[in-house]
C-alpha positions, 0 to 999 in steps of 0.5 A: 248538245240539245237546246230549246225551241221557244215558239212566241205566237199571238196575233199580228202586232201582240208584241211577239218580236218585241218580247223575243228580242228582250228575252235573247237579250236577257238569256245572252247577259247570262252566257245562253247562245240565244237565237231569235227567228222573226216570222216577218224577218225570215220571210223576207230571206226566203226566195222565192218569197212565200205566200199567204195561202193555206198552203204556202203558211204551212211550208212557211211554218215547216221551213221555220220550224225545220231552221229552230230545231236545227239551231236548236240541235246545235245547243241554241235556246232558239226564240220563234216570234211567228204568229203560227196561227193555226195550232196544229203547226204549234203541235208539229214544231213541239213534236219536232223539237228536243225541248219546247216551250210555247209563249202565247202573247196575247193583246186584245183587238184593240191594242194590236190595231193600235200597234199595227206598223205594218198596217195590216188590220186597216188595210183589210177593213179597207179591203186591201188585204185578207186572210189576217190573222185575228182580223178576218182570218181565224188565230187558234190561241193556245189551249195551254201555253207554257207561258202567257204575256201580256203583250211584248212588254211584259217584264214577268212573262219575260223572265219567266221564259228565261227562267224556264230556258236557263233550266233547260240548258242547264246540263249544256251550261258552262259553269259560268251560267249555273250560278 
């Protein structure tokens, strides 16, 4: 039984988890076993917590990376809203997975500060933080993403990545979720 790894990257605040969200939901209306791992959710589990040095992002995205092919082995359509910013760890998850799919959502500078909950590009224009993806560190776009959204709400991009899912579950599917 083989499922789907969707990676979901783009700058902090592009509206990744957003758009993942909206995607498990779609896919679960239509009888997928859809998964959603959040970056920021996950992180928060690991104990200890993992950094933001070079070092502990690259054990962080291998940890994330190892969890969706697991769940993806058992079947799942797994939806990795990460920001992956380096795409070297992108490359390393679709080598590892059984079927991938990488979804680059992309936002300009100034719509991921205005969407910045967590405050993370005001607090490195106030020297409070650093190494931020997109803000003072570098973010790799995609050079060929499977798919691109324009921002978490993007209704086209959403049912294009289901629509690409469905596909790719499709010799698991029920019969139920083929028509």
């Amino acid at each position: 039984m083989t499922g789907v790894v969707v990676w979901l990257t783009g700058k902090p605040s592009a509206g990744k988890s957003t758009l993942a969200r909206s995607v498990a939901e779609q896919l679960a209306s239509r009888g997928a076993r859809a998964c959603l791992l959040d970056g920021d959710e996950v992180r928060s589990l690991l104990l200890p917590a993992p950094g933001y040095d070079d070092a502990a992002r690259d054990a962080f995205y291998a940890t994330l990376t190892n969890l969706a092919v697991m769940l993806a082995g058992q079947g799942h359509a797994v939806l990795v809203a990460a920001t992956a910013h380096r795409s070297a760890v992108r490359q390393r998850a679709r080598l590892a997975a059984p079927s991938y799919l990488e979804v680059f959502v992309d936002a300009s500078d100034a719509e991921v500060t205005e969407r910045d909950a967590k405050g993370l590009y005001r607090a490195v224009r106030e020297g409070r933080a650093h190494g931020v993806p997109g803000a003072d560190a570098p973010y790799e776009r995609p050079d060929r993403p499977d798919v691109v959204a324009r921002g978490g709400q993007d209704v086209a991009a959403r049912d294009a990545i289901v629509d690409r899912v469905l596909k790719l579950l499709e010799p698991l599917a029920p019969a139920a979720l083929r028509s």
